[in-house]
C-alpha positions as CSV (number, residue, x, y, z in Angstrom):
1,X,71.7,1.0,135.5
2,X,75.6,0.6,135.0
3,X,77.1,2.7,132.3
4,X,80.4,1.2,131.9
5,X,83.6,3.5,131.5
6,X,84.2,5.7,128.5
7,X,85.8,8.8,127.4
8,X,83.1,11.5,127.8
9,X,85.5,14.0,126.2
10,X,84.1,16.4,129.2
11,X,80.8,15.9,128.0
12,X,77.8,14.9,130.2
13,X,77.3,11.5,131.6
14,X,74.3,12.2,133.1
15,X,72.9,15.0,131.7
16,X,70.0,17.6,132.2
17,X,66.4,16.2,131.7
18,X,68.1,12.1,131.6
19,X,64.9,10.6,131.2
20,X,66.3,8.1,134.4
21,X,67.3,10.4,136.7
22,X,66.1,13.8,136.0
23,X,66.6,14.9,139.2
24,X,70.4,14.3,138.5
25,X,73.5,16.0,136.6
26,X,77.0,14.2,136.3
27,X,80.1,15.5,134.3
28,X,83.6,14.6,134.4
29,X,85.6,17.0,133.2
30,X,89.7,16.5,132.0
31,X,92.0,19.5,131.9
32,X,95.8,19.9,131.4
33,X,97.8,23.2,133.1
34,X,95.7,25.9,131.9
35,X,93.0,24.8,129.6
36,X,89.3,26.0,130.9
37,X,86.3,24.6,131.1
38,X,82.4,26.9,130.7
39,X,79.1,25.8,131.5
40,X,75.8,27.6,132.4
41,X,72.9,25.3,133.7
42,X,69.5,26.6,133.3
43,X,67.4,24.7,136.3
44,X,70.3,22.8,137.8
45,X,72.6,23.7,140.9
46,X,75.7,22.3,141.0
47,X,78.9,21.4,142.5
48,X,82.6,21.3,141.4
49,X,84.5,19.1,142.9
50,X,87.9,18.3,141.7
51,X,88.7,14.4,141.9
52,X,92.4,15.4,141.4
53,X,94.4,18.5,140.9
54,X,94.0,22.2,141.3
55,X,91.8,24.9,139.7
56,X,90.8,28.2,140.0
57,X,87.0,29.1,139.6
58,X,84.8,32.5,138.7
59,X,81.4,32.3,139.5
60,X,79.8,35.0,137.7
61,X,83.0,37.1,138.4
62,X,83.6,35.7,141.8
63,X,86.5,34.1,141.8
64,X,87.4,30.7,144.2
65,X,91.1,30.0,143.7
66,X,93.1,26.9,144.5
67,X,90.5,24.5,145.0
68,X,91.2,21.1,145.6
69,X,94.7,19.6,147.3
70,X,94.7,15.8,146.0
71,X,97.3,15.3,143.4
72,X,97.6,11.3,143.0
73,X,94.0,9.7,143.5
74,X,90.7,10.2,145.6
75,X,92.2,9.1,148.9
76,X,95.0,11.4,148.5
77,X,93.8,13.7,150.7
78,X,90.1,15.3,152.1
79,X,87.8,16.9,149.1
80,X,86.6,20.3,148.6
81,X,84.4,22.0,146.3
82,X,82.2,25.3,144.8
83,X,78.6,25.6,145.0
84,X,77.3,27.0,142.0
85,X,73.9,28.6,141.6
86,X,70.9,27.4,138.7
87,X,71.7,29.5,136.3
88,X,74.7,31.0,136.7
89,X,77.8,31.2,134.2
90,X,80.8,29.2,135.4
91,X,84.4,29.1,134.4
92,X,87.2,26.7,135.6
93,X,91.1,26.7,134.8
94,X,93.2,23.9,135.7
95,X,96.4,25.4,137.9
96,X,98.5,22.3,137.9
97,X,99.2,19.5,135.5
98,X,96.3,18.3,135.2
99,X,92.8,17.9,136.6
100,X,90.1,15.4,136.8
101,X,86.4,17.8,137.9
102,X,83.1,16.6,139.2
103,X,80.8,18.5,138.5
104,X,77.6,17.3,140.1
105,X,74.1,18.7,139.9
106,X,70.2,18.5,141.4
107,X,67.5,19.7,139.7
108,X,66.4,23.4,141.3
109,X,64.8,26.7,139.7
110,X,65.5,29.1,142.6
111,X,68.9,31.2,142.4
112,X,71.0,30.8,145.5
113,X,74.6,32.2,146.1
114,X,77.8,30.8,145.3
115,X,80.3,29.3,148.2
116,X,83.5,27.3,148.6
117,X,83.8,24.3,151.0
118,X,87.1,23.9,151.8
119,X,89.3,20.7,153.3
120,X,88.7,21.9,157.3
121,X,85.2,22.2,156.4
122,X,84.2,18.6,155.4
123,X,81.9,16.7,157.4
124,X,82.9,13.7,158.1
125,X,81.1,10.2,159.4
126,X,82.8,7.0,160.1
127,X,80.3,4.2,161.3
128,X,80.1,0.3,160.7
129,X,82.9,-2.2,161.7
130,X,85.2,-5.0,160.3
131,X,83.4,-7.8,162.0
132,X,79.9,-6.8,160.1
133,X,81.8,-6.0,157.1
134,X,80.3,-2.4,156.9
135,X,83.3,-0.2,157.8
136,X,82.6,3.0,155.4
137,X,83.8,6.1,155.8
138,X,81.7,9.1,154.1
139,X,82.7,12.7,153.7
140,X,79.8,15.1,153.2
141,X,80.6,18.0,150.6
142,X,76.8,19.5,150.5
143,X,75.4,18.2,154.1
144,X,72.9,18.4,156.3
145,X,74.4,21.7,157.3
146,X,74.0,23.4,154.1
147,X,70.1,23.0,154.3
148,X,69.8,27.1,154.4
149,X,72.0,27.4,151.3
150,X,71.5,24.7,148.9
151,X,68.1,24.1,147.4
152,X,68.0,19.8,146.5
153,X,71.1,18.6,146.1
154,X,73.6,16.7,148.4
155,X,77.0,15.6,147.3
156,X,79.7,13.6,149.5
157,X,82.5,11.0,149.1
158,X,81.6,7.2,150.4
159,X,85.1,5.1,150.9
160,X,85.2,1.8,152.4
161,X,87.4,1.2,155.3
162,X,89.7,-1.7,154.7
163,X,89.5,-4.0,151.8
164,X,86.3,-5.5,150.8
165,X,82.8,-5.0,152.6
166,X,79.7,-4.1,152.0
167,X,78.0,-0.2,151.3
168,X,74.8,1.3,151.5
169,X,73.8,-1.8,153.4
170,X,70.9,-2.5,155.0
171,X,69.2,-2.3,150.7
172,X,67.0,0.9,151.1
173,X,65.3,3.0,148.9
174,X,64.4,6.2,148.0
175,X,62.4,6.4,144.6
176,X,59.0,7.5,146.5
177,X,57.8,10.7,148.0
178,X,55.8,9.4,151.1
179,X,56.6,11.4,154.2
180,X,57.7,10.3,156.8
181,X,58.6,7.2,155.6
182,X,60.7,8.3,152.1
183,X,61.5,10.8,150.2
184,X,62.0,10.6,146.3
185,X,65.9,11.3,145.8
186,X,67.5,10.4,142.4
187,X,71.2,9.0,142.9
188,X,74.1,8.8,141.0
189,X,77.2,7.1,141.6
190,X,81.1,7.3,140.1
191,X,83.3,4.7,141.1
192,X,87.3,4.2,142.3
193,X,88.7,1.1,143.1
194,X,92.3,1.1,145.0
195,X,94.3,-0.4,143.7
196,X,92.9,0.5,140.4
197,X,92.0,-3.0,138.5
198,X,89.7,-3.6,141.6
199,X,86.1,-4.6,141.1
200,X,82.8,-4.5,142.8
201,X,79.1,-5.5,142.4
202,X,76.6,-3.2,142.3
203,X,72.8,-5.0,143.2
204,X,69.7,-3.6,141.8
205,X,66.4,-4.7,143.2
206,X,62.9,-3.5,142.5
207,X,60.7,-3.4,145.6
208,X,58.4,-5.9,144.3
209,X,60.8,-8.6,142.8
210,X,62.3,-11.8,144.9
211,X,66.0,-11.5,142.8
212,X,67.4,-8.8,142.0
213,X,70.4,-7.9,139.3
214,X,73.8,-7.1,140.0
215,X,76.1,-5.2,137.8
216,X,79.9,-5.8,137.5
217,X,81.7,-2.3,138.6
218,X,85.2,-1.6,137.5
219,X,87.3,1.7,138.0
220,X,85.0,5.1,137.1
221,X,82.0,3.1,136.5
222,X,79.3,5.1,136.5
223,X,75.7,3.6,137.9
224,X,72.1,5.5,138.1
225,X,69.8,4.8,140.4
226,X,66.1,4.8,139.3
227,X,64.5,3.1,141.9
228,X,64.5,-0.1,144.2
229,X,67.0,-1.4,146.5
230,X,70.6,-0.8,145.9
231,X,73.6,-2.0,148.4
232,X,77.1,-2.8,146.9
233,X,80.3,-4.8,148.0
234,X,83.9,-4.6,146.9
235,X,85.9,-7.4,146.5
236,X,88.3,-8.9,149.2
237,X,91.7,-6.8,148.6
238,X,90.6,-3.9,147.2
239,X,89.4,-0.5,148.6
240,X,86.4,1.4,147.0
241,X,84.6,4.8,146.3
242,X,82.4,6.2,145.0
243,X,81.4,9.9,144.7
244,X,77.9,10.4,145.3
245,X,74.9,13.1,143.9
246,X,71.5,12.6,145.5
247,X,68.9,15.0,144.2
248,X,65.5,15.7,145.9
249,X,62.2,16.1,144.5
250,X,60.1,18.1,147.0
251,X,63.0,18.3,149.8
252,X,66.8,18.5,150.5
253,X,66.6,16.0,153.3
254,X,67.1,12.1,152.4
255,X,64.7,9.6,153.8
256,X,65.6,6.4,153.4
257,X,63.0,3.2,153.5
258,X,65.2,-0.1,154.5
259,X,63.8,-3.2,152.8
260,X,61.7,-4.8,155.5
261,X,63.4,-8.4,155.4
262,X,66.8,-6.6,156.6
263,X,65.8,-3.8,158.3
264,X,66.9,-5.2,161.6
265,X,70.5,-5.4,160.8
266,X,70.4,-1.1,161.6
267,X,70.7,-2.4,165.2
268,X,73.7,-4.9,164.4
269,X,75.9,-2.1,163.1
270,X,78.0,-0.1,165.0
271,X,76.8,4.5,163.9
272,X,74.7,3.7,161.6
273,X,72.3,6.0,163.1
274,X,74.5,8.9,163.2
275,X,75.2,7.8,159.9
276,X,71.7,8.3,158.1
277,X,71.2,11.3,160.2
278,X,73.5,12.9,158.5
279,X,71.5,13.0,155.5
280,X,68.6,14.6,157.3
Protein backbone atom coordinates (compact mmCIF):
# COMPACT_ATOMS: atom_id res chain seq x y z
CA UNK A 1 0.00 0.00 0.00
CA UNK A 2 1.20 3.59 -0.89
CA UNK A 3 0.40 6.22 1.57
CA UNK A 4 1.24 9.33 -0.26
CA UNK A 5 3.09 12.29 1.53
CA UNK A 6 1.58 14.29 4.31
CA UNK A 7 2.42 16.27 7.33
CA UNK A 8 2.19 13.74 10.20
CA UNK A 9 2.75 16.62 12.64
CA UNK A 10 5.32 13.96 14.41
CA UNK A 11 2.60 11.72 14.71
CA UNK A 12 2.68 8.00 13.61
CA UNK A 13 2.52 6.84 10.12
CA UNK A 14 2.56 3.44 10.86
CA UNK A 15 1.62 2.96 14.09
CA UNK A 16 1.39 0.25 16.89
CA UNK A 17 -1.10 -2.61 16.31
CA UNK A 18 -1.71 -1.14 12.18
CA UNK A 19 -4.02 -3.66 11.27
CA UNK A 20 -1.41 -4.11 7.84
CA UNK A 21 1.68 -4.45 9.32
CA UNK A 22 1.51 -5.12 12.90
CA UNK A 23 4.77 -6.25 13.07
CA UNK A 24 5.82 -2.62 12.05
CA UNK A 25 6.21 1.09 13.73
CA UNK A 26 7.07 4.20 11.53
CA UNK A 27 7.33 7.93 12.86
CA UNK A 28 8.80 10.86 11.35
CA UNK A 29 9.57 13.24 13.67
CA UNK A 30 10.33 17.38 12.87
CA UNK A 31 12.24 19.38 15.42
CA UNK A 32 13.83 22.92 15.35
CA UNK A 33 17.14 23.83 17.73
CA UNK A 34 15.97 22.58 20.98
CA UNK A 35 12.47 21.39 20.90
CA UNK A 36 12.10 17.65 22.26
CA UNK A 37 10.43 14.88 21.40
CA UNK A 38 8.95 11.74 24.27
CA UNK A 39 7.66 8.42 23.50
CA UNK A 40 7.38 5.20 25.47
CA UNK A 41 6.34 1.99 23.40
CA UNK A 42 4.75 -0.69 25.30
CA UNK A 43 5.65 -4.08 23.03
CA UNK A 44 7.74 -2.38 20.34
CA UNK A 45 11.65 -1.89 20.13
CA UNK A 46 12.77 0.78 18.23
CA UNK A 47 15.35 2.75 16.50
CA UNK A 48 16.15 6.45 16.06
CA UNK A 49 17.62 7.33 13.38
CA UNK A 50 18.01 10.91 12.39
CA UNK A 51 17.40 11.52 8.49
CA UNK A 52 19.08 14.97 8.92
CA UNK A 53 20.58 16.96 11.75
CA UNK A 54 21.78 16.36 15.21
CA UNK A 55 20.18 15.32 18.55
CA UNK A 56 21.02 14.28 21.82
CA UNK A 57 19.10 11.23 23.33
CA UNK A 58 18.33 9.85 27.13
CA UNK A 59 17.30 6.48 27.31
CA UNK A 60 15.88 5.99 30.58
CA UNK A 61 18.60 8.39 31.93
CA UNK A 62 21.32 7.19 29.53
CA UNK A 63 22.15 9.71 27.59
CA UNK A 64 23.56 9.30 23.60
CA UNK A 65 24.73 12.73 22.54
CA UNK A 66 25.39 14.03 19.06
CA UNK A 67 23.90 11.51 17.03
CA UNK A 68 23.71 11.80 13.52
CA UNK A 69 26.30 13.95 11.08
CA UNK A 70 24.10 14.65 7.81
CA UNK A 71 23.03 18.14 7.60
CA UNK A 72 21.67 18.60 3.85
CA UNK A 73 19.84 15.23 2.80
CA UNK A 74 20.10 11.35 3.19
CA UNK A 75 23.23 11.03 1.01
CA UNK A 76 24.94 13.61 2.96
CA UNK A 77 26.90 11.43 4.67
CA UNK A 78 26.75 7.57 6.51
CA UNK A 79 23.65 7.07 9.11
CA UNK A 80 23.69 6.36 12.71
CA UNK A 81 21.24 5.62 15.27
CA UNK A 82 19.94 4.41 19.11
CA UNK A 83 18.51 1.18 19.92
CA UNK A 84 15.78 1.65 22.22
CA UNK A 85 14.37 -1.08 24.35
CA UNK A 86 10.14 -2.25 24.41
CA UNK A 87 9.18 -0.33 26.96
CA UNK A 88 11.36 2.06 27.82
CA UNK A 89 10.92 6.01 28.17
CA UNK A 90 12.70 7.96 25.47
CA UNK A 91 13.56 11.59 25.14
CA UNK A 92 15.14 13.41 22.05
CA UNK A 93 16.44 17.18 21.63
CA UNK A 94 17.31 18.50 18.38
CA UNK A 95 21.10 20.20 18.80
CA UNK A 96 21.17 21.95 15.51
CA UNK A 97 18.72 23.83 13.39
CA UNK A 98 16.69 21.46 12.71
CA UNK A 99 16.08 17.72 12.55
CA UNK A 100 14.19 15.22 10.56
CA UNK A 101 14.02 11.53 13.13
CA UNK A 102 13.15 8.06 12.12
CA UNK A 103 12.02 6.36 14.43
CA UNK A 104 11.47 2.76 13.38
CA UNK A 105 10.05 -0.11 15.37
CA UNK A 106 9.33 -4.25 15.36
CA UNK A 107 7.01 -5.70 17.36
CA UNK A 108 8.92 -7.41 20.65
CA UNK A 109 7.91 -8.00 24.49
CA UNK A 110 11.26 -8.85 25.85
CA UNK A 111 13.37 -5.78 27.39
CA UNK A 112 16.78 -5.57 25.88
CA UNK A 113 19.44 -2.72 26.55
CA UNK A 114 19.87 0.40 24.95
CA UNK A 115 23.06 1.09 22.38
CA UNK A 116 24.27 3.65 19.86
CA UNK A 117 25.53 2.71 16.29
CA UNK A 118 27.70 5.14 15.22
CA UNK A 119 28.97 6.30 11.46
CA UNK A 120 32.41 3.77 11.64
CA UNK A 121 30.04 1.14 12.69
CA UNK A 122 27.61 0.85 9.69
CA UNK A 123 27.61 -2.11 7.74
CA UNK A 124 27.74 -1.70 4.47
CA UNK A 125 26.94 -3.88 1.13
CA UNK A 126 27.32 -2.76 -2.40
CA UNK A 127 26.24 -5.53 -5.03
CA UNK A 128 24.58 -5.43 -8.51
CA UNK A 129 25.92 -3.54 -11.63
CA UNK A 130 25.04 -0.91 -14.24
CA UNK A 131 24.72 -3.25 -17.13
CA UNK A 132 21.75 -5.37 -15.10
CA UNK A 133 20.49 -2.18 -13.92
CA UNK A 134 20.65 -3.34 -10.14
CA UNK A 135 23.46 -1.23 -8.74
CA UNK A 136 22.19 -0.62 -5.02
CA UNK A 137 23.98 0.26 -2.25
CA UNK A 138 22.47 -0.70 1.34
CA UNK A 139 23.72 0.35 4.72
CA UNK A 140 22.65 -1.89 7.58
CA UNK A 141 21.74 0.09 10.90
CA UNK A 142 20.31 -3.05 12.89
CA UNK A 143 22.23 -6.12 10.98
CA UNK A 144 22.88 -9.42 10.95
CA UNK A 145 25.47 -8.55 13.66
CA UNK A 146 23.18 -7.32 16.16
CA UNK A 147 21.26 -10.77 16.32
CA UNK A 148 22.43 -11.06 20.23
CA UNK A 149 21.09 -7.59 21.03
CA UNK A 150 18.02 -6.83 19.15
CA UNK A 151 14.97 -8.99 19.48
CA UNK A 152 12.96 -8.68 15.63
CA UNK A 153 13.72 -5.79 14.08
CA UNK A 154 16.27 -4.82 11.31
CA UNK A 155 16.58 -1.32 10.06
CA UNK A 156 19.12 -0.07 7.16
CA UNK A 157 19.33 2.55 4.31
CA UNK A 158 18.85 1.06 0.46
CA UNK A 159 20.26 3.84 -2.21
CA UNK A 160 20.57 3.16 -5.75
CA UNK A 161 23.88 3.57 -7.37
CA UNK A 162 23.55 5.91 -10.38
CA UNK A 163 20.40 7.18 -11.81
CA UNK A 164 17.55 4.87 -12.40
CA UNK A 165 17.50 0.92 -11.89
CA UNK A 166 15.82 -1.40 -10.35
CA UNK A 167 15.66 -2.53 -6.29
CA UNK A 168 14.66 -5.40 -4.34
CA UNK A 169 14.87 -7.24 -7.70
CA UNK A 170 14.54 -10.52 -8.33
CA UNK A 171 10.25 -9.80 -6.73
CA UNK A 172 10.46 -11.93 -3.42
CA UNK A 173 8.48 -12.26 -0.58
CA UNK A 174 8.33 -12.61 2.85
CA UNK A 175 4.62 -12.64 4.21
CA UNK A 176 4.88 -16.55 5.31
CA UNK A 177 6.49 -18.28 8.18
CA UNK A 178 7.67 -21.61 6.37
CA UNK A 179 11.24 -22.44 7.40
CA UNK A 180 13.60 -22.85 5.49
CA UNK A 181 12.08 -21.40 2.69
CA UNK A 182 10.59 -17.85 4.29
CA UNK A 183 10.10 -16.18 7.13
CA UNK A 184 7.07 -13.79 7.85
CA UNK A 185 8.74 -10.13 8.03
CA UNK A 186 6.48 -7.11 7.78
CA UNK A 187 8.24 -4.13 5.78
CA UNK A 188 8.00 -0.69 5.58
CA UNK A 189 9.43 1.64 3.39
CA UNK A 190 10.11 5.78 3.39
CA UNK A 191 11.27 7.19 0.27
CA UNK A 192 14.01 10.06 -1.11
CA UNK A 193 14.37 10.85 -4.52
CA UNK A 194 17.66 13.02 -5.59
CA UNK A 195 17.14 15.40 -6.95
CA UNK A 196 14.02 15.82 -5.02
CA UNK A 197 10.91 16.00 -7.77
CA UNK A 198 12.18 12.45 -8.75
CA UNK A 199 9.73 9.59 -9.07
CA UNK A 200 9.58 5.88 -8.88
CA UNK A 201 7.18 2.93 -9.14
CA UNK A 202 6.61 0.79 -6.54
CA UNK A 203 5.01 -3.01 -7.89
CA UNK A 204 2.79 -4.98 -5.69
CA UNK A 205 2.01 -8.48 -6.65
CA UNK A 206 0.15 -11.20 -4.72
CA UNK A 207 1.64 -14.59 -5.10
CA UNK A 208 -1.27 -15.92 -6.81
CA UNK A 209 -2.17 -13.15 -9.39
CA UNK A 210 -0.70 -12.91 -13.25
CA UNK A 211 -0.51 -8.66 -12.96
CA UNK A 212 0.25 -7.03 -10.35
CA UNK A 213 -0.24 -3.10 -9.30
CA UNK A 214 2.17 -0.46 -9.22
CA UNK A 215 2.06 2.58 -7.24
CA UNK A 216 3.53 6.04 -8.27
CA UNK A 217 6.25 7.04 -5.50
CA UNK A 218 7.32 10.62 -5.09
CA UNK A 219 9.68 12.21 -2.41
CA UNK A 220 8.81 10.70 1.38
CA UNK A 221 6.31 8.42 0.10
CA UNK A 222 5.66 6.07 2.45
CA UNK A 223 4.59 2.23 1.22
CA UNK A 224 3.62 -0.94 3.52
CA UNK A 225 4.25 -4.09 2.61
CA UNK A 226 1.55 -6.73 3.52
CA UNK A 227 2.35 -9.47 1.45
CA UNK A 228 3.31 -10.63 -2.23
CA UNK A 229 5.98 -9.63 -4.40
CA UNK A 230 7.46 -6.22 -4.23
CA UNK A 231 10.54 -4.85 -6.57
CA UNK A 232 10.77 -1.12 -7.48
CA UNK A 233 12.61 1.05 -10.12
CA UNK A 234 13.50 4.80 -10.24
CA UNK A 235 13.31 6.68 -13.12
CA UNK A 236 16.21 7.34 -15.58
CA UNK A 237 18.00 10.62 -13.95
CA UNK A 238 17.13 10.40 -10.69
CA UNK A 239 18.78 8.71 -7.55
CA UNK A 240 16.52 6.90 -4.93
CA UNK A 241 16.20 5.67 -1.16
CA UNK A 242 14.46 4.41 0.81
CA UNK A 243 14.83 3.71 4.56
CA UNK A 244 13.84 0.45 5.42
CA UNK A 245 12.06 -1.40 8.81
CA UNK A 246 11.55 -5.15 8.48
CA UNK A 247 10.01 -6.74 11.50
CA UNK A 248 9.97 -10.52 12.26
CA UNK A 249 7.35 -12.65 13.49
CA UNK A 250 9.01 -15.71 15.14
CA UNK A 251 12.79 -14.72 14.08
CA UNK A 252 15.21 -11.73 13.57
CA UNK A 253 16.68 -13.34 10.43
CA UNK A 254 14.97 -12.46 6.92
CA UNK A 255 14.25 -15.29 4.52
CA UNK A 256 13.42 -14.28 1.43
CA UNK A 257 11.27 -16.61 -1.28
CA UNK A 258 12.13 -15.24 -5.01
CA UNK A 259 9.16 -15.54 -7.35
CA UNK A 260 9.87 -18.72 -9.15
CA UNK A 261 9.55 -17.29 -12.84
CA UNK A 262 12.65 -14.89 -11.92
CA UNK A 263 14.47 -16.58 -9.63
CA UNK A 264 17.30 -17.35 -11.98
CA UNK A 265 18.24 -13.84 -12.47
CA UNK A 266 20.25 -14.29 -8.55
CA UNK A 267 22.91 -15.82 -10.86
CA UNK A 268 22.92 -12.82 -13.48
CA UNK A 269 23.77 -10.26 -10.82
CA UNK A 270 26.96 -9.40 -9.73
CA UNK A 271 26.77 -9.90 -4.85
CA UNK A 272 23.68 -10.49 -4.66
CA UNK A 273 24.47 -13.42 -2.47
CA UNK A 274 26.48 -11.56 -0.05
CA UNK A 275 23.73 -9.22 -0.42
CA UNK A 276 20.72 -11.39 1.12
CA UNK A 277 23.17 -12.85 3.49
CA UNK A 278 23.38 -9.98 5.03
CA UNK A 279 19.94 -10.20 6.25
CA UNK A 280 20.50 -13.66 7.80
Amino acid sequence: MHIPPFDNKNLPIVDVGDSRVPLNYLNIVNLKKDQSFEFNLPGYETCIVPATGTIDINIEGENYKSIGKRTIDVWDGQPEGVYVPTNSKVEFVCKTDKAEVFIAGAKYDKTLEPFAVRENEIDTVQYGSDDTKTHRKIKHILGGQHHNKVGRLLCNELYTVGQGGWSGFPPHKHDTDRLPTETRHDETYNYRFKPNNGFGFQLFQAENEAVGKAAHIIDKSTVIVESGYHPCVVAPGYEMYYFTILGGLTQRSLVQYFQPDHAYQLETIPGIKDMIAKYK
